[in-house]
N, C-alpha and C positions, 0 to 999 in steps of 0.2 A: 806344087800340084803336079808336074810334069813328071817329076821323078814317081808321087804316089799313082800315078797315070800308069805309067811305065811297070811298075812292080805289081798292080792289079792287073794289067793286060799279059803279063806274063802266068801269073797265077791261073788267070779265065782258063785259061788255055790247059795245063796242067790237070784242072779239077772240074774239066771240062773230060776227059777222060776218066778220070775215078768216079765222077759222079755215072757215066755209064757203064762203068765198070761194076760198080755198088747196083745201079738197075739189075745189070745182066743174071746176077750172083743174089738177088733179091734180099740183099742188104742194106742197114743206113751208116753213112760216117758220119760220126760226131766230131766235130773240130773243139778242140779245147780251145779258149778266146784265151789269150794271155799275153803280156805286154811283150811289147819289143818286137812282135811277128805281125805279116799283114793280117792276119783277122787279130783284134785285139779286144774289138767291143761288139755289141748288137749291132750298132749300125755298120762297122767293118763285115762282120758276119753275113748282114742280110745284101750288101752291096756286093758278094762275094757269091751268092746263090742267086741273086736277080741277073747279076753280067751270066751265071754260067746257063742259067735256067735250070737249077739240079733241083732235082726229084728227091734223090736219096743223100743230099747232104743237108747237115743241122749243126744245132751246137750241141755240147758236152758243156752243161752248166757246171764250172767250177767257180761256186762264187767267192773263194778267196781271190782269184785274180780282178774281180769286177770290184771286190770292198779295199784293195789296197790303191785302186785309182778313183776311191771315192763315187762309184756310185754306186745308185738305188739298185738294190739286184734284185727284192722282189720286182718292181718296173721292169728292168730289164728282162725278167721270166715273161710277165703280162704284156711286154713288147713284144717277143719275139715267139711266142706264144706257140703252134706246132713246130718252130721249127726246133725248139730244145728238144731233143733225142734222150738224152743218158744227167742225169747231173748225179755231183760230187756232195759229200758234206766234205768242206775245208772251210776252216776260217781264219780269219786275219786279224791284225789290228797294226794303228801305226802307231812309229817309235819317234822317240826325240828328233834321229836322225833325218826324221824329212825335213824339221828344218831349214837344210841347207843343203840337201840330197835331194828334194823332191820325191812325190811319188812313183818316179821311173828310175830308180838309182840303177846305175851300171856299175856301183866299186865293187862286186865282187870279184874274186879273184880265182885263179884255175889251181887245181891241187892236182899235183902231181903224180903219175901210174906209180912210182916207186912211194909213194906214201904212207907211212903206218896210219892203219885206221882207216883210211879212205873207203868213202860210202859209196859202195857200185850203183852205178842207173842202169847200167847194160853191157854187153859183152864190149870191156875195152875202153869205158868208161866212166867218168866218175862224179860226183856233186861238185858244185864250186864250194868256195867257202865263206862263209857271208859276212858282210864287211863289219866292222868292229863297232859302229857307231849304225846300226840298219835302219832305213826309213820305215821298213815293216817287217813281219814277219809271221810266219803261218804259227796260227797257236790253235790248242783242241778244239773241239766244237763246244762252243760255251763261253768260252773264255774269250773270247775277242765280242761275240756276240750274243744278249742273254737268252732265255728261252724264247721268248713272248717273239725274239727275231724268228728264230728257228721257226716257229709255230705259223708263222706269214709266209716263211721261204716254201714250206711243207703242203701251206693250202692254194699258193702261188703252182706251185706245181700238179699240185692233186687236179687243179682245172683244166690242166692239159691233158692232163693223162694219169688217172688215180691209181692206175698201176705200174707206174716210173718204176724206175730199178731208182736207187738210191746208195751209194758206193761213199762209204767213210772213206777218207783219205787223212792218214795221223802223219804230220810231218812237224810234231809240235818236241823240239830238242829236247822241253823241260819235262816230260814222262817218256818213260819205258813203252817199250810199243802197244804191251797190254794194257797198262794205266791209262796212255791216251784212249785209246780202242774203247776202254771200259766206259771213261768220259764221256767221249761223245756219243756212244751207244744211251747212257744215261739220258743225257741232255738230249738227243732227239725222241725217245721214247716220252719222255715228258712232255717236248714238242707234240708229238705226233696225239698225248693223251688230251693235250686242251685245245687239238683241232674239232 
């Protein structure tokens, strides 16, 4: 507790400035929730805007990071209710590998700047590569989750704000970037037809 004491008191402080930074500039951040970092869930998220008292900071709903730690991500949407800003379609599903890895595996590993093939994230650096046995892993929209999910995620949101942006995110190995694209374009438009 001392330690998560300590890493939130350092945080407040930090995003105690972007949050009036995001005011001044008459912008919102959206924090992605994703495991292994201080905000990881809703209630990390909302304890992160209540210590700083921010205005202009929310979440970035990507609910592939909420469905490989097993929760409810519509609930989660209807938790945290205005403070979702931006979401994602990504989706997940888990593999044999949590087994014995858990849903917060850490074996991935670091690929090298001299690497062939290495898949840039940014100037200078590069994806890890995901461990051989994965507890989860990001698959198209559809394919981890069927429509009727989609369909809940879409009207979960639509209550907040029916004119959300809504931003595909394809990081699914097994299609081409357009095959995925095409996918989950399909699958939410079906979603989005039996709201």
């Amino acid at each position: 507790m001392d330690v998560l004491d300590y890493q939130c008191g350092v945080a407040v402080e930090f995003w105690k400035e972007i949050d009036a930074l995001a005011r001044e500039n008459d912008v919102r951040v959206a924090i992605e929730m994703h495991p292994h970092n201080l905000v990881f869930s809703p209630v990390t998220l909302k304890r992160l805007v209540d210590e700083t008292g921010a205005t202009n900071v929310g979440a970035e709903m990507d609910p592939s990071h909420l469905m490989w730690q097993g929760m409810d991500v519509v609930a989660c949407i209807k938790w945290l209710g205005p403070l979702v800003f931006h979401a994602a379609a990504k989706d997940a599903t888990l593999c044999p590998g949590a087994d014995i890895c858990g849903v917060l595996d850490t074996s991935f590993t670091r690929v090298p700047a001299d690497a062939p093939g290495k898949v840039p994230t940014g100037y200078g650096f590069w994806c890890n590569a995901w461990p051989e046995n994965p507890a989860w892993k990001f698959v198209a929209v559809g394919v981890g989750h069927d429509v009727p999910y989609w369909t809940e995620f879409l009207r979960a949101l639509a209550e907040i704000d029916p004119d959300m942006a809504l931003n595909i995110e394809h990081e699914d190995a097994a299609y081409s970037q357009t095959e995925g694209l095409a996918l989950a374009a399909k699958n939410l438009q079906s979603a989005a037809t039996a709201l």
